[in-house]
Gaussian input, Z-matrix of N, CA and C with variables (Angstrom, degrees):
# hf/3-21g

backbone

0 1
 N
 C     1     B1
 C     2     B2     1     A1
 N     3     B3     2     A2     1     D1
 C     4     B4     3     A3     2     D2
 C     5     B5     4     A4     3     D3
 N     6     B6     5     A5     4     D4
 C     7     B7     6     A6     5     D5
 C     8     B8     7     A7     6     D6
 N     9     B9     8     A8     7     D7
 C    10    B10     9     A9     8     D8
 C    11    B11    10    A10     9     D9
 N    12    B12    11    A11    10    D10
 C    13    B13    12    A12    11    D11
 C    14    B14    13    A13    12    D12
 N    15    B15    14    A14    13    D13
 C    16    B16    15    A15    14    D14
 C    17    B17    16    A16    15    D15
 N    18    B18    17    A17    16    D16
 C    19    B19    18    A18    17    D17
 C    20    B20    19    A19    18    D18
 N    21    B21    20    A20    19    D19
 C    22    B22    21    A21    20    D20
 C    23    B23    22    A22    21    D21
 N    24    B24    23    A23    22    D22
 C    25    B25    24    A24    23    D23
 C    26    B26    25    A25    24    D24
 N    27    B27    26    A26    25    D25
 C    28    B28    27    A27    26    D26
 C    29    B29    28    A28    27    D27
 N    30    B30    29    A29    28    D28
 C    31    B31    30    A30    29    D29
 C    32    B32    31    A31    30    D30
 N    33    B33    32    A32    31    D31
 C    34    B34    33    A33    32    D32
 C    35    B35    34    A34    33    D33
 N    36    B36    35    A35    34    D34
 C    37    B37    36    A36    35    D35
 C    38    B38    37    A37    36    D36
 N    39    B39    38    A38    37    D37
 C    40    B40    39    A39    38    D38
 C    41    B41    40    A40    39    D39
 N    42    B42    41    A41    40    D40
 C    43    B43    42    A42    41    D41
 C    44    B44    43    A43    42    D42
 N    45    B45    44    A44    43    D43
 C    46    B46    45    A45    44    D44
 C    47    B47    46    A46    45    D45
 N    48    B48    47    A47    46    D46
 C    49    B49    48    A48    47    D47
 C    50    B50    49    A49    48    D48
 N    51    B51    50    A50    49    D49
 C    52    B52    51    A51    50    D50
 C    53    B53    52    A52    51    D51
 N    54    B54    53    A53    52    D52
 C    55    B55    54    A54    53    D53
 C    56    B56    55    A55    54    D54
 N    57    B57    56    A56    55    D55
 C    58    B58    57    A57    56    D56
 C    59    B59    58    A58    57    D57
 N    60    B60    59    A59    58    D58
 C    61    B61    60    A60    59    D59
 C    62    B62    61    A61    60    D60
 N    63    B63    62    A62    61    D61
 C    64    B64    63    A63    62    D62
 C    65    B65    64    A64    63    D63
 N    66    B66    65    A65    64    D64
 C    67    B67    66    A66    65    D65
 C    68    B68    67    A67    66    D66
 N    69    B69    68    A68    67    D67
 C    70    B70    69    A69    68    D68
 C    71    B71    70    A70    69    D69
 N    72    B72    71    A71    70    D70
 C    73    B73    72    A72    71    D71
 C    74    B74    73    A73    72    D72
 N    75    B75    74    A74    73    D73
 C    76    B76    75    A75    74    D74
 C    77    B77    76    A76    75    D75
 N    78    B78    77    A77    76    D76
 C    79    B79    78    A78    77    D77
 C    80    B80    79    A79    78    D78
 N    81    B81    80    A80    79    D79
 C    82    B82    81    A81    80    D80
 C    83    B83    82    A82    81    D81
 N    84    B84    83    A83    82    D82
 C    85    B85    84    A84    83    D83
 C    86    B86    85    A85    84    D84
 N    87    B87    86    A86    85    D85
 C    88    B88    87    A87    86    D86
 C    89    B89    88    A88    87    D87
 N    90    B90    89    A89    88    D88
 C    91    B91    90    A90    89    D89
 C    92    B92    91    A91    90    D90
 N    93    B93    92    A92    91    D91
 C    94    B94    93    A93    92    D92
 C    95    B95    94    A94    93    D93
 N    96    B96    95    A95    94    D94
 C    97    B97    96    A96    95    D95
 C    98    B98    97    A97    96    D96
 N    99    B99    98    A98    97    D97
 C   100   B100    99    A99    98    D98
 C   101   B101   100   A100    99    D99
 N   102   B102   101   A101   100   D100
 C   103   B103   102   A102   101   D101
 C   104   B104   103   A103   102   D102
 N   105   B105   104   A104   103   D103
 C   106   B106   105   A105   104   D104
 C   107   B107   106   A106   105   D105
 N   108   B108   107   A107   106   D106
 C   109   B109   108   A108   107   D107
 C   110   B110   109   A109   108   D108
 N   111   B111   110   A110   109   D109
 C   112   B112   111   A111   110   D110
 C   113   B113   112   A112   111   D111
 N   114   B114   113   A113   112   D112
 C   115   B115   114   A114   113   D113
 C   116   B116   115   A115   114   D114
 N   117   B117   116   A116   115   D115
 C   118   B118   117   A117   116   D116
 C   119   B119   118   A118   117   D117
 N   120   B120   119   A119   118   D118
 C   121   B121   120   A120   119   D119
 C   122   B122   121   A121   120   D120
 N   123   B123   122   A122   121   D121
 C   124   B124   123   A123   122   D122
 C   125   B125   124   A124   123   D123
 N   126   B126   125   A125   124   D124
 C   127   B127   126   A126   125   D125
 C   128   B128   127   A127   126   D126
 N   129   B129   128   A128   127   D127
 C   130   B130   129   A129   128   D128
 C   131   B131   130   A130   129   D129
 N   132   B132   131   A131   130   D130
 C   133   B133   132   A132   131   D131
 C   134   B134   133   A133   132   D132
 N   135   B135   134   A134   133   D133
 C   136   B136   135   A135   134   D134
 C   137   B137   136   A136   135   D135
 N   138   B138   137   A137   136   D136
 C   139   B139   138   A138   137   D137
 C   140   B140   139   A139   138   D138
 N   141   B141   140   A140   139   D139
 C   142   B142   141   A141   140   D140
 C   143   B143   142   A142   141   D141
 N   144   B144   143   A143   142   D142
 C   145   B145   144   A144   143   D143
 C   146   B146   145   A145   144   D144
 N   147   B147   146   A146   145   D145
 C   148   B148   147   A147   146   D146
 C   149   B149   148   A148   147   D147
 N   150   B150   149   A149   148   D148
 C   151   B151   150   A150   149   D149
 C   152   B152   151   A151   150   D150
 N   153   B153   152   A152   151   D151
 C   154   B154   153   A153   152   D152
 C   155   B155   154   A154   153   D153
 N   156   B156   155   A155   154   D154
 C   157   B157   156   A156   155   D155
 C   158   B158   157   A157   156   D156
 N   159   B159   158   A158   157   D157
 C   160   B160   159   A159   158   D158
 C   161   B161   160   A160   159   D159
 N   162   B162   161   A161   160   D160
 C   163   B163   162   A162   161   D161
 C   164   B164   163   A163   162   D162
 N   165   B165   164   A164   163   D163
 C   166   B166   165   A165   164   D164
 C   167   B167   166   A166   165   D165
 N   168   B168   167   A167   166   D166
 C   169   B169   168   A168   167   D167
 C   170   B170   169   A169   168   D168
 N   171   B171   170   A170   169   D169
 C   172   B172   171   A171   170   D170
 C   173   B173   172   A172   171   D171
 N   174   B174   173   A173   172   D172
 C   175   B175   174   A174   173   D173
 C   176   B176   175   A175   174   D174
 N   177   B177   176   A176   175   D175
 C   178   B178   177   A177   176   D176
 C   179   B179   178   A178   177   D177
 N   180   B180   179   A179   178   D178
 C   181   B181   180   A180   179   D179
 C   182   B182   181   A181   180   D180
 N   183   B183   182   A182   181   D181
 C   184   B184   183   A183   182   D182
 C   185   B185   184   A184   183   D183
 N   186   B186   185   A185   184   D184
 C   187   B187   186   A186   185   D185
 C   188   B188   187   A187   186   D186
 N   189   B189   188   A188   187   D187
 C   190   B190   189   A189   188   D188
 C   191   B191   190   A190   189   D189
 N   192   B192   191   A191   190   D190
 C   193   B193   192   A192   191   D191
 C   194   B194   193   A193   192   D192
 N   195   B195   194   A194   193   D193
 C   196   B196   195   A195   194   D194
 C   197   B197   196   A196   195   D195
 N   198   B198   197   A197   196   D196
 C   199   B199   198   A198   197   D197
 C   200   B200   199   A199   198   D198
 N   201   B201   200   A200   199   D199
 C   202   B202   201   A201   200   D200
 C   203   B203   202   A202   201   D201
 N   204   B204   203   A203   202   D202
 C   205   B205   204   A204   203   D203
 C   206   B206   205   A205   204   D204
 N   207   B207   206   A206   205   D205
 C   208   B208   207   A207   206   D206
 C   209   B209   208   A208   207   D207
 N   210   B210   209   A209   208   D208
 C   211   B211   210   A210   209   D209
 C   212   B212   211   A211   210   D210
 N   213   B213   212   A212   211   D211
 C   214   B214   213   A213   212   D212
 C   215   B215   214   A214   213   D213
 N   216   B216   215   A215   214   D214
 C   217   B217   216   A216   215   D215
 C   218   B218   217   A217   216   D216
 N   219   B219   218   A218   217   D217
 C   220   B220   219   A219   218   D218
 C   221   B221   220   A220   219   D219
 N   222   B222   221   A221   220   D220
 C   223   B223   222   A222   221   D221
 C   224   B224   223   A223   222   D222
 N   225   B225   224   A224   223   D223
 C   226   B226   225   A225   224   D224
 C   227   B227   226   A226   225   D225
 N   228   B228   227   A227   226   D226
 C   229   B229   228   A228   227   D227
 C   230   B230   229   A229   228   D228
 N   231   B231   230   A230   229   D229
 C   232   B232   231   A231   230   D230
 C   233   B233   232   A232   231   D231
 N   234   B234   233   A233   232   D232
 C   235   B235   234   A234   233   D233
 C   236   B236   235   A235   234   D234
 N   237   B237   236   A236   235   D235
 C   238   B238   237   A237   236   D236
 C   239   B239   238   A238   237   D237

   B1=1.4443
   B2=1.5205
   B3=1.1187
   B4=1.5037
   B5=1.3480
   B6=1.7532
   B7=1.1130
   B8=1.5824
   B9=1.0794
   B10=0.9741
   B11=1.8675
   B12=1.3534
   B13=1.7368
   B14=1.8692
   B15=1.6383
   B16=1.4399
   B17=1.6490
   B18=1.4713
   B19=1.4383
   B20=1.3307
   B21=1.3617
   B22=1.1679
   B23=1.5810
   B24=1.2816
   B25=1.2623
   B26=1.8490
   B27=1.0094
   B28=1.2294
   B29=1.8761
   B30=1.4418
   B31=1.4688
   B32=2.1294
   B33=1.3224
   B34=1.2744
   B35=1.4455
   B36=1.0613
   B37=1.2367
   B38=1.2202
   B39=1.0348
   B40=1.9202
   B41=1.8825
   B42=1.9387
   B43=1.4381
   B44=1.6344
   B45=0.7626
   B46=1.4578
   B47=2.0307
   B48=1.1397
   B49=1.4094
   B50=1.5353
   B51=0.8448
   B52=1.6868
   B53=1.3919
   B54=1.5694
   B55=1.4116
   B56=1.9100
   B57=1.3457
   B58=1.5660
   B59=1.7969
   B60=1.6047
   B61=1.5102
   B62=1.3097
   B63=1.7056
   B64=1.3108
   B65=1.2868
   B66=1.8623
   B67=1.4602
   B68=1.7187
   B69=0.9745
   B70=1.4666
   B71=1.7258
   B72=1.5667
   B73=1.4869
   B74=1.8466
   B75=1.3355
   B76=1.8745
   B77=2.0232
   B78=1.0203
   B79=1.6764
   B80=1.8164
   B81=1.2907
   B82=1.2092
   B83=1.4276
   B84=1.5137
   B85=1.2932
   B86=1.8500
   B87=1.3617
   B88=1.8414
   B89=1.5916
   B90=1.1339
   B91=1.5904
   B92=1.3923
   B93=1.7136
   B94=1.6291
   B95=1.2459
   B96=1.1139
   B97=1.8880
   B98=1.0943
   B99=1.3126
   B100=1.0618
   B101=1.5854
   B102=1.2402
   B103=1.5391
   B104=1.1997
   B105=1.0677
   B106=1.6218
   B107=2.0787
   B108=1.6015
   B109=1.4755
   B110=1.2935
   B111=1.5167
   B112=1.2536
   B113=1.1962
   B114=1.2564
   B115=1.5645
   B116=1.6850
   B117=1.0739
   B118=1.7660
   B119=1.2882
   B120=1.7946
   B121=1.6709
   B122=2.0955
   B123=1.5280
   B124=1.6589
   B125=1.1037
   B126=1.6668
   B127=2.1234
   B128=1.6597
   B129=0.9156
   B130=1.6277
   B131=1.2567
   B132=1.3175
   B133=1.8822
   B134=1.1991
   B135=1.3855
   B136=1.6066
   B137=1.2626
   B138=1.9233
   B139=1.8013
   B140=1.6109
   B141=1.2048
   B142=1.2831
   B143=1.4297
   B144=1.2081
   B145=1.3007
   B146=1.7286
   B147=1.1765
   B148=1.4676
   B149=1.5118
   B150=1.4118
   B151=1.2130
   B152=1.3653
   B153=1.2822
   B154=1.9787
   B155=1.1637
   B156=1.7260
   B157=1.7859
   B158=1.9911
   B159=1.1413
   B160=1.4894
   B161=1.8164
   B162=1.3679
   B163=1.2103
   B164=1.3114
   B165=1.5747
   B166=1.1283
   B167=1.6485
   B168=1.0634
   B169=1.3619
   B170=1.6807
   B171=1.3333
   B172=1.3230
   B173=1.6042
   B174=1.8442
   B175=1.7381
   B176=1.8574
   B177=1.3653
   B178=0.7303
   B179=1.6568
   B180=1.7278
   B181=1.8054
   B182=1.2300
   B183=1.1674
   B184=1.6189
   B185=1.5000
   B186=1.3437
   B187=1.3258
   B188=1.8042
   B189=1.3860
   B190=1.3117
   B191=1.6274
   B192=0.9713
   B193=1.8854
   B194=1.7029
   B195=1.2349
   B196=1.3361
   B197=1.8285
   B198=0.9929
   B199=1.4886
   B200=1.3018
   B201=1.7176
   B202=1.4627
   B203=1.6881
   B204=1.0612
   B205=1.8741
   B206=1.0525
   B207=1.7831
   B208=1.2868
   B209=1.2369
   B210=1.6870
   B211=1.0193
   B212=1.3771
   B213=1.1938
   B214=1.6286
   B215=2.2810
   B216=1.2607
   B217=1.5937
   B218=1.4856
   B219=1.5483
   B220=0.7664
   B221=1.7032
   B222=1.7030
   B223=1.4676
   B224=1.5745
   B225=1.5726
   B226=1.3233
   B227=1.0268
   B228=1.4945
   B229=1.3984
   B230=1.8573
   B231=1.3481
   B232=1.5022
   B233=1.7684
   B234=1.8108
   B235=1.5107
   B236=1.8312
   B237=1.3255
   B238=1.1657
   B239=1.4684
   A1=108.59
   A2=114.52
   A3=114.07
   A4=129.76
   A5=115.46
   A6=125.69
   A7=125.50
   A8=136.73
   A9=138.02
   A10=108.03
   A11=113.44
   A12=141.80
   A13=105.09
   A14=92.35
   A15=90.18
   A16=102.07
   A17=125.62
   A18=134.75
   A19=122.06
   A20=128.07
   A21=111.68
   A22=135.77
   A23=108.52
   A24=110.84
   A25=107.23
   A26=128.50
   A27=138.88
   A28=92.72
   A29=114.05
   A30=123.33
   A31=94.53
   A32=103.13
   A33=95.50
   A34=153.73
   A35=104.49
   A36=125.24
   A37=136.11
   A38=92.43
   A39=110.90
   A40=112.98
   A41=96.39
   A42=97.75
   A43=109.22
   A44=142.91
   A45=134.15
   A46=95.85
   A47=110.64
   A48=97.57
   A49=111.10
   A50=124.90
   A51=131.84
   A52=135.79
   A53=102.60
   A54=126.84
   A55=128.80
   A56=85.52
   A57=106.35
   A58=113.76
   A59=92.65
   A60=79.00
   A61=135.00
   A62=111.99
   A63=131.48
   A64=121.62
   A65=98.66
   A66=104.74
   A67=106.70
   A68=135.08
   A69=144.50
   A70=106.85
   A71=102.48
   A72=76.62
   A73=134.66
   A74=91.66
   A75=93.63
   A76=103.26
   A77=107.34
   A78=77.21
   A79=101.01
   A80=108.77
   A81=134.68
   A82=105.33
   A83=108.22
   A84=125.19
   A85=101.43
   A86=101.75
   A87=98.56
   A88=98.38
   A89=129.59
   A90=143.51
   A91=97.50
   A92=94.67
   A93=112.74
   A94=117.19
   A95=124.62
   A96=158.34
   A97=122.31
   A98=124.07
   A99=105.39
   A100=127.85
   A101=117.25
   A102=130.54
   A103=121.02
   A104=114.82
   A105=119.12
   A106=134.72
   A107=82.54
   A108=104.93
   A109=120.96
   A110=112.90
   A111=140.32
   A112=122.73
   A113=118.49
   A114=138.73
   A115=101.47
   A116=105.29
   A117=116.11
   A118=97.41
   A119=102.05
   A120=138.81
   A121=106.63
   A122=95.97
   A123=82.48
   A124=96.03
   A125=121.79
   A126=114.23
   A127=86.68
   A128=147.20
   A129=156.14
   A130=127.56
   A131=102.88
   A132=116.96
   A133=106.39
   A134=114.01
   A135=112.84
   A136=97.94
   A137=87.11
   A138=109.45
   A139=83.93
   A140=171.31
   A141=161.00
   A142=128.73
   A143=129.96
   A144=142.36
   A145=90.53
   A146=135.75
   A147=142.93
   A148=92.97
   A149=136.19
   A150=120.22
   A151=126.45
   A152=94.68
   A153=106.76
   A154=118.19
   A155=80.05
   A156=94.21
   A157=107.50
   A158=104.66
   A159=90.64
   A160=105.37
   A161=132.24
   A162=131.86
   A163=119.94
   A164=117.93
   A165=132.21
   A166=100.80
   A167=126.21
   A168=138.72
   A169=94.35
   A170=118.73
   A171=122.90
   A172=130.58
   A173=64.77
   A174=102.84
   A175=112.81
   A176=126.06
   A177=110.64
   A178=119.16
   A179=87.99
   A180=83.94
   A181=110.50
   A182=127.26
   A183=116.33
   A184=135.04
   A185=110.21
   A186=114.20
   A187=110.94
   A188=119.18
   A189=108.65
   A190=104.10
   A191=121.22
   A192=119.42
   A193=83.90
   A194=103.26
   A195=131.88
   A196=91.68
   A197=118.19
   A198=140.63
   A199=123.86
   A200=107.35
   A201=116.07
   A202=91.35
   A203=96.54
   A204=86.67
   A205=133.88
   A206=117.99
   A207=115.45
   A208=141.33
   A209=138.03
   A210=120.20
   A211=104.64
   A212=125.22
   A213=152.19
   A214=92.51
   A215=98.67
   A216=102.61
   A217=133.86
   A218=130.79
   A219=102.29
   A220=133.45
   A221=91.35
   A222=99.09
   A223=120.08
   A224=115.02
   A225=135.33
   A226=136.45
   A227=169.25
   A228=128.20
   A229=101.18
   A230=102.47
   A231=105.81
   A232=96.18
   A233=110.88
   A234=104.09
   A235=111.46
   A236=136.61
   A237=151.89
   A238=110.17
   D1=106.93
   D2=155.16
   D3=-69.04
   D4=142.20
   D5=-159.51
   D6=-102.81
   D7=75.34
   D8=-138.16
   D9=-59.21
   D10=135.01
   D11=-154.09
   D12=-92.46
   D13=-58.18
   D14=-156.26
   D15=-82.71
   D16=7.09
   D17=-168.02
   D18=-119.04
   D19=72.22
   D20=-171.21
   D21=-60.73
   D22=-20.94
   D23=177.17
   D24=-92.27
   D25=1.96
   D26=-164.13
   D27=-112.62
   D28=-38.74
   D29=176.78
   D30=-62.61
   D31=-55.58
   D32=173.26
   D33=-62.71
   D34=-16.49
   D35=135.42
   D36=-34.58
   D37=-76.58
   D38=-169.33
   D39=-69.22
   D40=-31.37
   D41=162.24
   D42=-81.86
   D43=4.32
   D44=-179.24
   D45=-100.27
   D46=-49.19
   D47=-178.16
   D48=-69.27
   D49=-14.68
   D50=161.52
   D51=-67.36
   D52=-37.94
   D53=129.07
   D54=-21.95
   D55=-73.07
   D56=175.43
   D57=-59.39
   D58=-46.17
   D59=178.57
   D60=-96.96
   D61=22.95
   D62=158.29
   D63=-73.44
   D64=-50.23
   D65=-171.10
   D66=-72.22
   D67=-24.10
   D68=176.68
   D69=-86.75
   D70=6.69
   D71=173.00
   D72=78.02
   D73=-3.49
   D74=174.28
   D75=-95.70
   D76=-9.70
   D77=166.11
   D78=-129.83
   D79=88.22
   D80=176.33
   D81=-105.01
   D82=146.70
   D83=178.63
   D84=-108.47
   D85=143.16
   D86=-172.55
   D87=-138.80
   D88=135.89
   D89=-179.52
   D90=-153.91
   D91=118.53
   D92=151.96
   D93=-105.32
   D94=164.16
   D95=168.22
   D96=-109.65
   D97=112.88
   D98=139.93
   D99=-136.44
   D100=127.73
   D101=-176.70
   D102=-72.16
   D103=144.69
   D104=-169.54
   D105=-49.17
   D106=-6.44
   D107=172.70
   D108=-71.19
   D109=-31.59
   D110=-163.78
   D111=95.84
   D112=20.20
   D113=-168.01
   D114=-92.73
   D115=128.52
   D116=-164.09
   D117=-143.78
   D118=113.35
   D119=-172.69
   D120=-99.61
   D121=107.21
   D122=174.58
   D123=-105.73
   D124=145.07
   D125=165.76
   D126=-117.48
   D127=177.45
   D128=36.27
   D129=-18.53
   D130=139.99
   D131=173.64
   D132=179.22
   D133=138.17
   D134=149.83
   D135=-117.32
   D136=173.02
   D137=-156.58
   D138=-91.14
   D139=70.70
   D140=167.11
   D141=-120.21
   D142=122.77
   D143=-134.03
   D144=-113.13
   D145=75.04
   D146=-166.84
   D147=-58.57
   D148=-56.35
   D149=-177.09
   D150=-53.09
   D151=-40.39
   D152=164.51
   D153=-19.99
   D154=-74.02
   D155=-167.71
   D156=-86.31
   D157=-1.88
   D158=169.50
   D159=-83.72
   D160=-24.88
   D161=151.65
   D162=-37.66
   D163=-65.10
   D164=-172.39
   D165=-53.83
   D166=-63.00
   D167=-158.40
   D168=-54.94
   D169=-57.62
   D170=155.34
   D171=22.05
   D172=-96.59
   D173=-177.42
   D174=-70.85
   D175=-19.85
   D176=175.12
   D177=-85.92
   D178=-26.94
   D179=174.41
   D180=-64.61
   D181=-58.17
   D182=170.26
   D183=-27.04
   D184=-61.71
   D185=162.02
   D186=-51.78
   D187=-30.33
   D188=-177.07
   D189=-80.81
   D190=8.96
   D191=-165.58
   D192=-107.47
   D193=-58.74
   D194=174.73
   D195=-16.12
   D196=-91.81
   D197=-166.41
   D198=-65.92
   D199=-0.57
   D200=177.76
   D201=-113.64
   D202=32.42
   D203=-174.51
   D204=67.88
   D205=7.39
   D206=162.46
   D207=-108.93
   D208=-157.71
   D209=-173.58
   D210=-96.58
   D211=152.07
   D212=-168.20
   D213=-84.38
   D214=124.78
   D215=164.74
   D216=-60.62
   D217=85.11
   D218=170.53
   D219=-107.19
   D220=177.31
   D221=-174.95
   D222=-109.67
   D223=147.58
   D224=174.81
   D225=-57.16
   D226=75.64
   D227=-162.48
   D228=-77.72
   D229=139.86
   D230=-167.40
   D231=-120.21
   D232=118.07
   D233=179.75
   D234=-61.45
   D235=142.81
   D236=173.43
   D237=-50.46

């Protein structure tokens, strides 16, 4: 899937449903084993860095607020 560049709110999108279909599990990676014992290994995983793209997703909404004439979200650092 290509991610669309020149659109930020259109970039946001498409990273948010990508989002969705990590956390639900549709773009999962699946590998079985099996060893000569008869012993049969299943893993799942994907390689995806959720904070990444919850950054990313971010920055593009911003820039997309950004460009509709509005104000961009910002954030605090708040001591614990």
């Amino acid at each position: 899937m290509a991610i669309e560049q020149n659109d930020p709110c259109a970039r946001a999108i498409q990273l948010r449903e990508i989002r969705d279909k990590l956390i639900t599990g549709q773009s999962l990676v699946e590998f079985e084993q099996e060893s000569g014992n008869g012993v049969r290994r299943r893993a799942r995983y994907t390689t995806a860095d959720l904070g990444r793209l919850d950054r990313e997703i971010l920055a593009a909404e911003n820039a997309c607020a950004i460009s509709k004439g509005g104000r961009p979200r910002r954030f605090a650092i708040v001591p614990r």
